[in-house]
C-alpha atoms as one frame of an Amber mdcrd trajectory, in Angstrom:
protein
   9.862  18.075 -13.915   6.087  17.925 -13.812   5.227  21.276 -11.621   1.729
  19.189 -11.239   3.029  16.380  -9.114   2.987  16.253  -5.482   6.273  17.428
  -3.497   7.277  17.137  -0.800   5.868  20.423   0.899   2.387  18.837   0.007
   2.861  16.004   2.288   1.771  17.604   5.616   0.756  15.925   8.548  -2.239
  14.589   9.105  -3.318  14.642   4.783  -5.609  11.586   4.108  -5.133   9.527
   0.750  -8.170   7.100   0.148  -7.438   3.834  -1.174  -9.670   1.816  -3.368
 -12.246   0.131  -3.635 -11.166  -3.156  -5.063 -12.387  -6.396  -5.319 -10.163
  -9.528  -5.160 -11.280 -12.458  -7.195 -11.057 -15.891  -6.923  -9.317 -16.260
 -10.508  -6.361 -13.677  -9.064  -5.960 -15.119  -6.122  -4.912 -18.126  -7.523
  -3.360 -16.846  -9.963  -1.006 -14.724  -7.695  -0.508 -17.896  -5.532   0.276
 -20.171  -8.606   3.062 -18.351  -9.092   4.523 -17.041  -5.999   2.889 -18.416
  -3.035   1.648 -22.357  -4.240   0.205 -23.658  -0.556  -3.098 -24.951  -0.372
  -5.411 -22.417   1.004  -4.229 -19.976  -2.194  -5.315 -22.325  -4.688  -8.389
 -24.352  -3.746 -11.729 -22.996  -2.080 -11.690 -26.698  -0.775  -8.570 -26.622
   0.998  -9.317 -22.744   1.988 -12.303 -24.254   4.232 -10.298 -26.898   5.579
  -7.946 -24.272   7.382  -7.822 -21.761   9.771  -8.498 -18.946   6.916 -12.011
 -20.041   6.161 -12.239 -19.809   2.574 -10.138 -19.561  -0.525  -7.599 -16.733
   0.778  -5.220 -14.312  -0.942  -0.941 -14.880  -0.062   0.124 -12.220   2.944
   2.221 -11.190  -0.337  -0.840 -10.769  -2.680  -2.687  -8.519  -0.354   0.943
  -6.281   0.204   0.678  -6.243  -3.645  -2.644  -5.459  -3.967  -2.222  -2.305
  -0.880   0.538  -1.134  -3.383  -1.710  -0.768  -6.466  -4.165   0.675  -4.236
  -1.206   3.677  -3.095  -0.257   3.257  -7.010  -3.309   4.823  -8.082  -4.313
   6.964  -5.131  -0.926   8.822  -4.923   2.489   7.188  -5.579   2.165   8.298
  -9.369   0.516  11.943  -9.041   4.016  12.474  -6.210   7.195  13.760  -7.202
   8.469  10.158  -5.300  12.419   8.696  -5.446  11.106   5.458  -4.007  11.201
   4.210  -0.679  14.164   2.853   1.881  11.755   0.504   3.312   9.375  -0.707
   5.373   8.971  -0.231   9.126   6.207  -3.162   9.695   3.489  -4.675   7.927
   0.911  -6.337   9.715  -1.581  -9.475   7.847  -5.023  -8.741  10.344  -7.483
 -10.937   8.724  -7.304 -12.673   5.704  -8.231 -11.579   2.851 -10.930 -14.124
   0.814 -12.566 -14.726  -2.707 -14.791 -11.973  -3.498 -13.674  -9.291  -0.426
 -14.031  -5.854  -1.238 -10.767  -3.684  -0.078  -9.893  -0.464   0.845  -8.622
   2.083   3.368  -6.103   4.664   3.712  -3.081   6.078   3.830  -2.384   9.143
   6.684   1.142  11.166   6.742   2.150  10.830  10.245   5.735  12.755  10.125
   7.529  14.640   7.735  11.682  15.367   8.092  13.973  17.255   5.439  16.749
  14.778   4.620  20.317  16.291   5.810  22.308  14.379   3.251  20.448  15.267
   0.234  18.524  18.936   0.488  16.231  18.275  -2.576  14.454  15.669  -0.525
  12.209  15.103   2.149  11.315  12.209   3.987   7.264  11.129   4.300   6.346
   8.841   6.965   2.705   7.213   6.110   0.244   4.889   8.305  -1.761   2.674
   6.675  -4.759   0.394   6.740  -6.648  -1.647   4.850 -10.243  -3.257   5.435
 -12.323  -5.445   3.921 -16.380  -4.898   3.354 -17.341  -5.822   6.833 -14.573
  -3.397   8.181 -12.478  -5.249   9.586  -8.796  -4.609   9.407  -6.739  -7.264
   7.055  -3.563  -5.090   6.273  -1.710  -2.443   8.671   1.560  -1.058   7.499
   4.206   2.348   8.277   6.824   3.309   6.012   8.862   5.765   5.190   9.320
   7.621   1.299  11.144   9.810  -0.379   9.955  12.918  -1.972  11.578  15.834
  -4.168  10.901  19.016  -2.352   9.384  21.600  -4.772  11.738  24.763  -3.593
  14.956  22.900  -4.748  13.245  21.942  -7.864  12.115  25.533  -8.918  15.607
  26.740  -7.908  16.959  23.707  -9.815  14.774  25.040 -13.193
């Protein structure tokens, strides 16, 4: 047990996580799209311009993978986290194009002690992501589990 992590009492309403910056490549998005989402405006800047996206643009999926690196590094790893049940919604806003910069946060909106398991709580987060001109391309809720610290000391 790492008595440095995040628990579950440190999740309080209203806490701000930042997430990023990043930049998204042309290389990865293709990449990404290669190999899990082949349609034409994911591989080609060509065919990008020829649809309603504009320009070479990232999978729905890619960006959902990219907002969970983001989370990755801002919090997810420093928390005392059993994973997640789910997610409420995810919302694609924009897309999300060769050479955008991302990032955004992550706010707890509600917290709830878990009746069927008293070592852990339940963190709800809100969540959005924008690209360099500020405009919204990602907005997601979900819900996470977290150890709570007092049944972990007692636990010791």
């Amino acid at each position: 047990m790492h008595a440095d992590r995040l628990h579950y009492e440190d999740f309080t309403e209203g806490r701000r996580f930042e997430l990023g910056p990043r930049t998204v490549t042309a290389e990865e998005i293709i990449e990404f799209a290669r190999e899990f989402d082949p349609q034409p405006m994911h591989l080609s800047e060509e065919a990008g311009r020829a649809s309603i996206l504009g320009g070479l643009s990232a999978s729905g999926w890619h960006t959902s993978s990219l907002f969970m690196r983001l989370m990755i590094d801002a919090y997810v790893l420093k928390a005392a986290s059993e994973g997640a049940p789910g997610i409420e919604f995810m919302q694609w806003r924009k897309p999300v194009l060769a050479g955008d910069t991302l990032s955004g946060h992550s706010v707890v909106e509600e917290t709830r002690l878990m009746r069927s398991r008293a070592h852990l709580g339940i963190v709800t987060f809100g969540h959005e992501l924008h690209n360099q001109r500020g405009e919204t391309v990602l907005k997601a809720r979900n819900a996470v589990m977290v150890r709570r610290r007092e049944t972990a000391e007692v636990q010791a």
